[in-house]
N, CA, C and O atoms as a GROMACS GRO file, in nm:
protein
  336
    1UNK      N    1   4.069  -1.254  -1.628
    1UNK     CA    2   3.952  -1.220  -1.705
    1UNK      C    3   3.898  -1.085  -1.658
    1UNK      O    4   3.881  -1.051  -1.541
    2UNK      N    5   3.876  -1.019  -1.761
    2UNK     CA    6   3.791  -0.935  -1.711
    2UNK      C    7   3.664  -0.880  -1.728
    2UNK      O    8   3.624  -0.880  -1.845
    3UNK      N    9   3.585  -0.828  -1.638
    3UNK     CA   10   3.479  -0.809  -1.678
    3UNK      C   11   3.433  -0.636  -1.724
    3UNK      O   12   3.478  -0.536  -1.670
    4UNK      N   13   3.341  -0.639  -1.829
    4UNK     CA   14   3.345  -0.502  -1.877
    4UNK      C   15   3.223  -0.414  -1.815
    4UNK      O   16   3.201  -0.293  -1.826
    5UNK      N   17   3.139  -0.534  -1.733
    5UNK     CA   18   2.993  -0.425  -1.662
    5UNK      C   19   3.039  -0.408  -1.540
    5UNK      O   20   2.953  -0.342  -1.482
    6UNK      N   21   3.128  -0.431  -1.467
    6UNK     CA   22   3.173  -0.375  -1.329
    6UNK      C   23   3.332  -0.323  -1.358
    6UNK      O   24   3.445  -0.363  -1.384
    7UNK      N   25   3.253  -0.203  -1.333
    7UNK     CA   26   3.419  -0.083  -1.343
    7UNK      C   27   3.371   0.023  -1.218
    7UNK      O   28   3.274   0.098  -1.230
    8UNK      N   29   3.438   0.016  -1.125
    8UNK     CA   30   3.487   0.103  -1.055
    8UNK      C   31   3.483   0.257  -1.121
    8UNK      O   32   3.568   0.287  -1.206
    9UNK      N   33   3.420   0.316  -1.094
    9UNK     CA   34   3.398   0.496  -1.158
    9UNK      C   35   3.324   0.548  -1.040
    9UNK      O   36   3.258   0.470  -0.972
   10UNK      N   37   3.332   0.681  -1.012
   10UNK     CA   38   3.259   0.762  -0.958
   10UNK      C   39   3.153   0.879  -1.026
   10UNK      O   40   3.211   0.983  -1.057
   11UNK      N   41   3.074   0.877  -1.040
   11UNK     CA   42   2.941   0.931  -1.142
   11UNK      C   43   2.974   1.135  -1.071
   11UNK      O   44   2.976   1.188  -0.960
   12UNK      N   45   2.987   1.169  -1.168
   12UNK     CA   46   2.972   1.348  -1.084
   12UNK      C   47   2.858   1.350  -1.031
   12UNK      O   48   2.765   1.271  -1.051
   13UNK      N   49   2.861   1.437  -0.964
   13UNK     CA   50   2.746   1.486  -0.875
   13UNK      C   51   2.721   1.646  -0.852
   13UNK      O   52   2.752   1.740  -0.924
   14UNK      N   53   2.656   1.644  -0.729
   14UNK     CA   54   2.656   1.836  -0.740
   14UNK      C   55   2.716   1.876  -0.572
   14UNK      O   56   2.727   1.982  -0.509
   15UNK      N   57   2.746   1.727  -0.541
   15UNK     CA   58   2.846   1.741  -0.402
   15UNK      C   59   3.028   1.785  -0.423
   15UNK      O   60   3.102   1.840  -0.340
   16UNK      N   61   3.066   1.727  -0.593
   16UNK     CA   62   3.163   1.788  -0.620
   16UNK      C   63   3.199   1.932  -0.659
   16UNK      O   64   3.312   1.980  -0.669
   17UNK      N   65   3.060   2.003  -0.683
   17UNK     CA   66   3.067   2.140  -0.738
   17UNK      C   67   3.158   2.228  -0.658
   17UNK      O   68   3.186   2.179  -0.549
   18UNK      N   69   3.210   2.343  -0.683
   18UNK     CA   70   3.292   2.448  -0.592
   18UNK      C   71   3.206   2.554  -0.592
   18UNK      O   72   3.146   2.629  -0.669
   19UNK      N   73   3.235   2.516  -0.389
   19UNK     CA   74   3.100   2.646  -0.315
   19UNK      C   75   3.172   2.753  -0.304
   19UNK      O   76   3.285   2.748  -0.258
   20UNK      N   77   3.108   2.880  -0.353
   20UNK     CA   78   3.204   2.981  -0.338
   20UNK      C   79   3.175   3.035  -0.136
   20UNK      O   80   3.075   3.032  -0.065
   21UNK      N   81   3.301   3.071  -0.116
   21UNK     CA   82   3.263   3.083   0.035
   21UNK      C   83   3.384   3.192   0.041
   21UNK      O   84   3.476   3.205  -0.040
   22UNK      N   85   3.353   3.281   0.180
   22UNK     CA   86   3.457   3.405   0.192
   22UNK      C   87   3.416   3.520   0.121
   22UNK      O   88   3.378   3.502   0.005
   23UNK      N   89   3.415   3.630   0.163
   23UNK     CA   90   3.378   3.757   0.105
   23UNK      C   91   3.436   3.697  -0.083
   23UNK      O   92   3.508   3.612  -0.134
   24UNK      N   93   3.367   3.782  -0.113
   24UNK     CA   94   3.417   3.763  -0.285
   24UNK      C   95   3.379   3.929  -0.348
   24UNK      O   96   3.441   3.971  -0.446
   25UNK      N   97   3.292   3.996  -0.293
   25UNK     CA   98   3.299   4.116  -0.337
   25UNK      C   99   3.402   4.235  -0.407
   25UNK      O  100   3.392   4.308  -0.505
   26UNK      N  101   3.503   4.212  -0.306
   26UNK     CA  102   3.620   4.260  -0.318
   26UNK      C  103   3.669   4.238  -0.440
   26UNK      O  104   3.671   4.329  -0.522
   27UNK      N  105   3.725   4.091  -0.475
   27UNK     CA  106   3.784   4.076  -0.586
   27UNK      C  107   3.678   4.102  -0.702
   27UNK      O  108   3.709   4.145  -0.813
   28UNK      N  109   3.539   4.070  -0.656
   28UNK     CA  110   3.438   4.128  -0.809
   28UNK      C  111   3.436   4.260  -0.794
   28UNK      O  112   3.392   4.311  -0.896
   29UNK      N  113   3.466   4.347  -0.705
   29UNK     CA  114   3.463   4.517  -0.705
   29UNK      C  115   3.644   4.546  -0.789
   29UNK      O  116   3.657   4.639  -0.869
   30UNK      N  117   3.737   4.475  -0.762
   30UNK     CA  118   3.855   4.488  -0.844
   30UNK      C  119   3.875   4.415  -0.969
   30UNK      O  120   3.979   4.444  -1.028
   31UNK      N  121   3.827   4.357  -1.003
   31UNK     CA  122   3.773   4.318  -1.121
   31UNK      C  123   3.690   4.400  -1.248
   31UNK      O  124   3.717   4.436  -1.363
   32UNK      N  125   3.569   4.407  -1.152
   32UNK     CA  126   3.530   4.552  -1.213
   32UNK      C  127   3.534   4.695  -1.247
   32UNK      O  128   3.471   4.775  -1.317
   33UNK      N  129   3.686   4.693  -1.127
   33UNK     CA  130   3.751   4.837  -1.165
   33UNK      C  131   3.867   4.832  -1.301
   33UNK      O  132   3.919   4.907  -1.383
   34UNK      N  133   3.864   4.699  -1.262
   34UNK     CA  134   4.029   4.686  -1.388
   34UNK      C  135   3.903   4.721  -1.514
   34UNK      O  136   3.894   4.839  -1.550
   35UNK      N  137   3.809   4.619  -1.576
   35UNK     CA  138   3.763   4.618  -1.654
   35UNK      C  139   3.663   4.802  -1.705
   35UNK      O  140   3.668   4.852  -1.818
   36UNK      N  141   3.595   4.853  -1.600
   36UNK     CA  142   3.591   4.950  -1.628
   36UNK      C  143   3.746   5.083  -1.699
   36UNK      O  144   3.738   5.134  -1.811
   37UNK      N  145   3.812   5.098  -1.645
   37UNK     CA  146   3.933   5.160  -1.708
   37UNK      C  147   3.955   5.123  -1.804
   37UNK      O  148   3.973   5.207  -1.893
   38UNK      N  149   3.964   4.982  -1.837
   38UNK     CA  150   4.004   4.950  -1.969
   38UNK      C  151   3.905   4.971  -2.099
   38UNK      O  152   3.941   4.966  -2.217
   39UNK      N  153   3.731   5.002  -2.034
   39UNK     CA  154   3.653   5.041  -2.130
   39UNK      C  155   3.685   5.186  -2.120
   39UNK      O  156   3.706   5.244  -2.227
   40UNK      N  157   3.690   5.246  -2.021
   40UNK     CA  158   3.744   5.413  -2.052
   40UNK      C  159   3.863   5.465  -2.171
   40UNK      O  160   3.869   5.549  -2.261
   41UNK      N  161   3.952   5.358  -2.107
   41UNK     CA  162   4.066   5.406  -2.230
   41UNK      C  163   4.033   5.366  -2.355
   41UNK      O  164   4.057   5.447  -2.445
   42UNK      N  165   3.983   5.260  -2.384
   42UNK     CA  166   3.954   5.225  -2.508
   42UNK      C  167   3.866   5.307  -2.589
   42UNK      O  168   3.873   5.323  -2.711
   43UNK      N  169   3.746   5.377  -2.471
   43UNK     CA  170   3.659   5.443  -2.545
   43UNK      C  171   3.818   5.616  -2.588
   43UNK      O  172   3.885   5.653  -2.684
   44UNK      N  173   3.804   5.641  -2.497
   44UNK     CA  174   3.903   5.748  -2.554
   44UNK      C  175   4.008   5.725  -2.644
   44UNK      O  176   4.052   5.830  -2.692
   45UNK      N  177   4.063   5.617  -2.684
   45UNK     CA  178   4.135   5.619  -2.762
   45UNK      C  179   4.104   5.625  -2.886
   45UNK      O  180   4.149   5.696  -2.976
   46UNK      N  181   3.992   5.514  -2.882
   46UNK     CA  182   3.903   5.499  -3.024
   46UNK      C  183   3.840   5.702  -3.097
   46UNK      O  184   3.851   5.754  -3.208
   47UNK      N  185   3.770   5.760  -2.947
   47UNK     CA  186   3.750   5.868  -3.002
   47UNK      C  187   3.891   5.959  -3.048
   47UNK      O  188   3.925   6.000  -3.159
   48UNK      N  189   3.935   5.967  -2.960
   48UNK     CA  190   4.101   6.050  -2.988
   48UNK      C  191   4.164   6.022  -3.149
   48UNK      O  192   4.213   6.112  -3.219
   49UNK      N  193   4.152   5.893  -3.186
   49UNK     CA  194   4.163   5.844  -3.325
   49UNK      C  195   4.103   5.844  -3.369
   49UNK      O  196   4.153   5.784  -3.465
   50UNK      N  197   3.990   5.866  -3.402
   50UNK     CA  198   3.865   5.918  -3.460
   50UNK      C  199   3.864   6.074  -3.528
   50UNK      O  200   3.850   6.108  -3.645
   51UNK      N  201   3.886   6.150  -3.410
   51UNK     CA  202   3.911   6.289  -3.429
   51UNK      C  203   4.016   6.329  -3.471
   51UNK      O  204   3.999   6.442  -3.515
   52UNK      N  205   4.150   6.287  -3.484
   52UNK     CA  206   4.255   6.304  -3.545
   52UNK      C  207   4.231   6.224  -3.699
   52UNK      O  208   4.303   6.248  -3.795
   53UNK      N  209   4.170   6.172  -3.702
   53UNK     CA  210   4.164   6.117  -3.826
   53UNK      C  211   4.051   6.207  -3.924
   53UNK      O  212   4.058   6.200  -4.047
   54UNK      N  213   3.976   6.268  -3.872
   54UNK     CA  214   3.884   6.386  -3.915
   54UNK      C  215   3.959   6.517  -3.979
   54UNK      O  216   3.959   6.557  -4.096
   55UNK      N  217   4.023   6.568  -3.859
   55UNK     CA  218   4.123   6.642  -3.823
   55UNK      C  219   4.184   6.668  -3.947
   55UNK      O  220   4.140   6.760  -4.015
   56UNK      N  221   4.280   6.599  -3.986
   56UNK     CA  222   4.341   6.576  -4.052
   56UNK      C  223   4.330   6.519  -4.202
   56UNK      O  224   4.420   6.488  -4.280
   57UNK      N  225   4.213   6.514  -4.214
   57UNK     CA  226   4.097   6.481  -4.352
   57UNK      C  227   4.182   6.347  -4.396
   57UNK      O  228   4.212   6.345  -4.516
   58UNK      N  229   4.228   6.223  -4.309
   58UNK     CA  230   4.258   6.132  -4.359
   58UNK      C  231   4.123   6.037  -4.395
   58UNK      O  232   4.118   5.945  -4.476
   59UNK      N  233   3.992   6.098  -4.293
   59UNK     CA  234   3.851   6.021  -4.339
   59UNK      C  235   3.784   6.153  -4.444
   59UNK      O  236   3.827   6.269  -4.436
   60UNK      N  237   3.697   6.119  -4.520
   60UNK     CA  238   3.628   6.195  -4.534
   60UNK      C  239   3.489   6.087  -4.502
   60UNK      O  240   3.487   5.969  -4.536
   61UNK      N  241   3.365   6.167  -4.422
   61UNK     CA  242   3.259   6.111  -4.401
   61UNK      C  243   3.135   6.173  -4.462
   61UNK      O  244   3.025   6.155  -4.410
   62UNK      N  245   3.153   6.247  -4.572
   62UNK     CA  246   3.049   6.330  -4.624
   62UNK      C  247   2.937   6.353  -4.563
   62UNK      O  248   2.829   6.305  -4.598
   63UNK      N  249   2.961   6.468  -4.421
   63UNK     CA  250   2.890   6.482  -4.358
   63UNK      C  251   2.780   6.607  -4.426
   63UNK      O  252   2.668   6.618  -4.376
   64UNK      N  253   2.830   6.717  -4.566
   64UNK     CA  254   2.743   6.744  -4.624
   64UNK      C  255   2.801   6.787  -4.779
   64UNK      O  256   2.870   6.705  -4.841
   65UNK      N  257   2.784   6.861  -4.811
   65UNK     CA  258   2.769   6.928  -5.018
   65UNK      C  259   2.952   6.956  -4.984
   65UNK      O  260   3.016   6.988  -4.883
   66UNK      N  261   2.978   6.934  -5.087
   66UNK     CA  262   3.110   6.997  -5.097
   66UNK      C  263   3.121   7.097  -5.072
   66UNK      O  264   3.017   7.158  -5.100
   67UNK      N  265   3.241   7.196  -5.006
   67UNK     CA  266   3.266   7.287  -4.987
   67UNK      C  267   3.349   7.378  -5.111
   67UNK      O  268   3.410   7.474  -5.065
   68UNK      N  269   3.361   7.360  -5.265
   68UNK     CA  270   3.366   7.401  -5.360
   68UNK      C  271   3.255   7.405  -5.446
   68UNK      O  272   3.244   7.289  -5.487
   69UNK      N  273   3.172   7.470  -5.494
   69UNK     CA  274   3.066   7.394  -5.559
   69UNK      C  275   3.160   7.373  -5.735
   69UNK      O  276   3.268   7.424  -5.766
   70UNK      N  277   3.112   7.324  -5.781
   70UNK     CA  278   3.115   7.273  -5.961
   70UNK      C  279   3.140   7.378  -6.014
   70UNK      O  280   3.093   7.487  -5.982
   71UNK      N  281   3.250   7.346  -6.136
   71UNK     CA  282   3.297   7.469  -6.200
   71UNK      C  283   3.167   7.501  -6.296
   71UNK      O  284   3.066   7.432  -6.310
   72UNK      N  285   3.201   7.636  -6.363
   72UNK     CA  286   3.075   7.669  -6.440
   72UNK      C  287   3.072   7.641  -6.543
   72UNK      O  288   3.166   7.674  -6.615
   73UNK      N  289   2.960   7.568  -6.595
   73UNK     CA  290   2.948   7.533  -6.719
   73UNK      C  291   2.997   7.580  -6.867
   73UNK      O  292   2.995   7.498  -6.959
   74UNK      N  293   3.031   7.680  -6.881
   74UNK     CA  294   3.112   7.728  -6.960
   74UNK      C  295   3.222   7.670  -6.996
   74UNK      O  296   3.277   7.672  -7.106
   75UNK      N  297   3.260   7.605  -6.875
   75UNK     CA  298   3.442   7.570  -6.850
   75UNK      C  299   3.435   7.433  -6.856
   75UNK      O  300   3.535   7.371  -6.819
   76UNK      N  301   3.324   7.362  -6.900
   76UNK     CA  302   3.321   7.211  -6.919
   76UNK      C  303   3.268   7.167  -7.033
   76UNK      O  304   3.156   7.171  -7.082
   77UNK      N  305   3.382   7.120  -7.070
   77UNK     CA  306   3.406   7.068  -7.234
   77UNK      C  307   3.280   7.001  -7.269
   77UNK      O  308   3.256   6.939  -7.166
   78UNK      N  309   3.169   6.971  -7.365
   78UNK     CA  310   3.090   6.850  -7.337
   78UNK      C  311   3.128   6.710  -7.460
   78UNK      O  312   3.160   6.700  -7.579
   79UNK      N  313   3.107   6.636  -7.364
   79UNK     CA  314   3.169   6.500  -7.499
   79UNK      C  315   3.067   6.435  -7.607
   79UNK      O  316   2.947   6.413  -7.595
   80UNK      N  317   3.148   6.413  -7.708
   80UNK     CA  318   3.093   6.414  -7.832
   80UNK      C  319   3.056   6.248  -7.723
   80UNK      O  320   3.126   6.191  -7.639
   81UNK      N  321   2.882   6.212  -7.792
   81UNK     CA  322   2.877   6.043  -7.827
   81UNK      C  323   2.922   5.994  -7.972
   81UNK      O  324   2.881   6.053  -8.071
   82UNK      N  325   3.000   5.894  -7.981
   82UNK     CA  326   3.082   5.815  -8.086
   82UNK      C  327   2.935   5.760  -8.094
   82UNK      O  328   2.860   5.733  -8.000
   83UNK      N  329   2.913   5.751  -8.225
   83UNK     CA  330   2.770   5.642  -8.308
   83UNK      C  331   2.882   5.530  -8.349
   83UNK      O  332   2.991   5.570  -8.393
   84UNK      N  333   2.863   5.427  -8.340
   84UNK     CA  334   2.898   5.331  -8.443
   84UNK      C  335   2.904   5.291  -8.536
   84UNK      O  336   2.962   5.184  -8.554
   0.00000   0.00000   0.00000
């Protein structure tokens, strides 16, 4: 027979937690070097592709007026409106 209100379990506690112990600096100072570099390159890459993409007028970001202005009115046909 068995019974279902006595079961053997151990309840967590905060005696099971993991104490950090031993210098730890180190590995959070190399940690934080990996992760810094990897925001460096990323930032440079992102800009590097950025600027080649400028560069090369594959963006346009209409940063102002066109650099042709509009042909002259003379030279633009105007369209009839169709009435119905």
């Amino acid at each position: 027979m068995i019974l279902l209100g006595l079961v053997d379990r151990c309840d967590a506690h905060m005696n099971e937690l993991p104490v950090p112990c031993g210098p730890w600096d180190i590995w959070y100072s190399d940690k934080q070097s990996y992760y810094n570099k990897v925001l460096a390159i990323g930032t440079f890459w992102f800009l590097f592709s950025l600027g080649m993409m400028i560069y090369t007028d594959s963006l346009f970001l209409n940063f102002g007026p066109p650099a042709q202005p509009a042909p002259p009115s003379d030279m633009i046909e105007e369209c009839e409106d169709l009435d119905s």
